[in-house]
Each structure stands twice: as C-alpha cells, then as structure tokens.
C-alpha positions in Angstrom: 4.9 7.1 31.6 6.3 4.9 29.0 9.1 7.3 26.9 7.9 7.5 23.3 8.6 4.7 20.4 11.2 5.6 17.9 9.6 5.8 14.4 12.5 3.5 13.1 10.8 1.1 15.4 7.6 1.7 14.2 7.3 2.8 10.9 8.9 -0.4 9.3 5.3 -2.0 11.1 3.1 0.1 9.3 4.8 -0.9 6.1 4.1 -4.5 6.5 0.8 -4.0 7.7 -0.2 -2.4 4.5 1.3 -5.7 2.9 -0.7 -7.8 5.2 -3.9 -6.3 4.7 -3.9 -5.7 0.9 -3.4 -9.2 0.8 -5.8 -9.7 2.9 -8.2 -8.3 1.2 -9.2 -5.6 4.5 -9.9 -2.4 2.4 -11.5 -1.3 5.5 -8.4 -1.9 7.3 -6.6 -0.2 4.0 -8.9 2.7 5.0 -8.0 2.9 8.9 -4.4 2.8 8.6 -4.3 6.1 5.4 -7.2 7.5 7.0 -5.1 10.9 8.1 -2.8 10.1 4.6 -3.4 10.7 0.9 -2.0 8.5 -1.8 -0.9 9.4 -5.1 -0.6 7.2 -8.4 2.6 8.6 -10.5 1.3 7.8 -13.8 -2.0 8.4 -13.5 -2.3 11.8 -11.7 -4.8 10.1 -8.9 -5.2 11.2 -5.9 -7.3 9.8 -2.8 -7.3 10.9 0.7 -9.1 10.0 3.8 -9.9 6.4 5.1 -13.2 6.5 3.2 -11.8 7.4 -0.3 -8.9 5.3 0.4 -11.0 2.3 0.7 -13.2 2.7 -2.2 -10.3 3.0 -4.1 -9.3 0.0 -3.2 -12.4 -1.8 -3.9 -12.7 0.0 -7.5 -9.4 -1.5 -8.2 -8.4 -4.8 -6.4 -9.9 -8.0 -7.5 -11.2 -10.4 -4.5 -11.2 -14.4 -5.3 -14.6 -15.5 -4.1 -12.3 -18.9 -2.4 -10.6 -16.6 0.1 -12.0 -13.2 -0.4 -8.7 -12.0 -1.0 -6.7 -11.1 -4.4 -4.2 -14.2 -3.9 -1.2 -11.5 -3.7 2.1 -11.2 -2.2 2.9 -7.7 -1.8 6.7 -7.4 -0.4 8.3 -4.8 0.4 11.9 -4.1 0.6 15.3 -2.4 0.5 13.6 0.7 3.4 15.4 4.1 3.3 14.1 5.7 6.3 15.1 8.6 7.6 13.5 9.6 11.0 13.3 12.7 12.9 12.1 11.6 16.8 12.1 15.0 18.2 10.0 16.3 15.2 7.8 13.8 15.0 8.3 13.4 11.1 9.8 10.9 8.7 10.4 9.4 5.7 10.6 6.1 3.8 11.5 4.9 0.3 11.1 1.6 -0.4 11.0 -0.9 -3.2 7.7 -3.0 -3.7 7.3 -6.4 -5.8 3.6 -7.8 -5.9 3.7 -11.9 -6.6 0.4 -13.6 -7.7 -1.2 -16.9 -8.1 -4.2 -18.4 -9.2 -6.3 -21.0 -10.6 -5.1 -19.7 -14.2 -2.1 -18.1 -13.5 1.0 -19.5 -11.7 3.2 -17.6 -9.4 4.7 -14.9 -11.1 5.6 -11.2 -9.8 3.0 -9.4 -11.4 4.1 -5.9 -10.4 7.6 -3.6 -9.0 7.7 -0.5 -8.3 8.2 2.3 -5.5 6.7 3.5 -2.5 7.5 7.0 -1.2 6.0 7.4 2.3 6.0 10.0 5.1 5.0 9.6 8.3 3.8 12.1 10.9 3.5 11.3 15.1 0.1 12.5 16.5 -0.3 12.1 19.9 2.4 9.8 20.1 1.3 7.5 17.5 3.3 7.1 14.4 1.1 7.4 11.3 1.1 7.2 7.6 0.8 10.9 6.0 1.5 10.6 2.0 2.2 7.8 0.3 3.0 8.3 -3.4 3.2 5.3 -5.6 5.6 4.9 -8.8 4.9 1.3 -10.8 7.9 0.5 -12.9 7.3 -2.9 -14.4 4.2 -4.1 -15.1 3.3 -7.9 -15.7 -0.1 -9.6 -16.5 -2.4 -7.3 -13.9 -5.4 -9.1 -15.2 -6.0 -11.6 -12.7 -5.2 -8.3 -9.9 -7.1 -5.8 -11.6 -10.7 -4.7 -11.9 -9.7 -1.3 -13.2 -6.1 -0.3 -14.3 -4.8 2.6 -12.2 -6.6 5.8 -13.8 -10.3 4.1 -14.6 -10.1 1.6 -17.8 -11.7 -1.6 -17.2 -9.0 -4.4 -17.2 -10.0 -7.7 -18.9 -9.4 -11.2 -17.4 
C-alpha cells in the first residue's frame, strides 16, 4: 500500500483545476470537484453547497461564448498560503485570484482580483475541497463575464 499524498502536494492541484475548468467552461466539473464543499460570496451573503447547487450557480452566473463554449477567461491564481495538517487530514489555503478576459469587443484586460479562502478535508485518503469563501476586491468591466452580478441583478453587455 502506497503511503498517503501530502496535502501540500495535492491541494495546490485542486486549485488549478478549479482554474482550468472555469475556463473551461465544465460547470459540471465545477460541480464534481465542490460537491462535498460549500462556497460563499463575501459581499453578497450567497451561499451554495453541494455539486448540484454549485453548478447551477455557475451556469446562473458565467457567460459561455457560443465560438468555444467557454467564457474566454484566465483565472490565475497565486501567492498560496497553505498550511497543512497530514495527520489530521485538514488544511487550509489563502490565495490571491486575478481573472484576465478577452473577446471579440473587449481586449485583454484583468477583469477581476480578489481572494480565495479554502479548506480542505481528506476522505478516504483523497484530498478534497470543503469551504471555499470568495472576497472580490477590484472589479473591472464584468460585462462580457457576467450573466448575473454576484447576488441576482442582471448584468448588461
């Protein structure tokens, strides 16, 4: 038997799969990979849990370009603070994010930076996501991102 994967190996993974599949456009993988998580929205008091609820959320919210079928977005994330505890199978992450965008009407431009504070819990030996709680910062023209802005209001564009 294989001894068990540190969550510092692992963790920093799931962070850039969550990159790759937003944009991607996968809500259904969005859903998979928070299906035993919640997220939470700072500024807007929302709160989604489950991979079903995580995915519509996702789909209320995230514009897909009919070219591609995704929302021609860079989501990076940087500057990890993880703190990992093996032997409790918990841990933590805090982490900047920076969403870049282009389009047919809007040239490359970082469109978005905030936060991410995550935590992560092992389950059978698999590291998962377990809360992730979202703080945007700076905003810059969402309209091309958009189909809702984070609490329900239709955004235009």
């Amino acid at each position: 038997m294989a001894p068990p994967v540190s969550g510092y190996h692992v963790i920093p993974n799931l962070l850039a799969r969550y990159a790759e599949l937003i944009d991607s456009g996968d809500f259904h993988g969005l859903g998979r990979l928070f299906a035993h998580a919640t997220i939470t929205v700072e500024e807007n008091d929302i709160e989604v849990s489950g991979e079903g609820e995580v995915r519509a959320m996702y789909e209320r919210w995230t514009r897909l370009y009919s070219d591609n079928g995704t929302p021609h977005t860079r989501h990076v994330t940087t500057n990890p603070i993880l703190d990992v505890d093996d032997e409790g199978g918990t841990a933590t992450c805090r982490s900047y994010v920076t969403v870049f965008q282009c389009t047919d009407a809007l040239p490359l431009q970082p469109i978005l930076s905030g936060r991410y504070h995550d935590r992560f819990r092992q389950v059978d030996g698999q590291w998962r996501f377990e809360h992730r709680h979202m703080i945007n910062e700076y905003t810059g023209d969402l309209s091309h991102h958009m189909l809702q802005a984070f609490g329900g209001s239709v955004v235009s564009g």
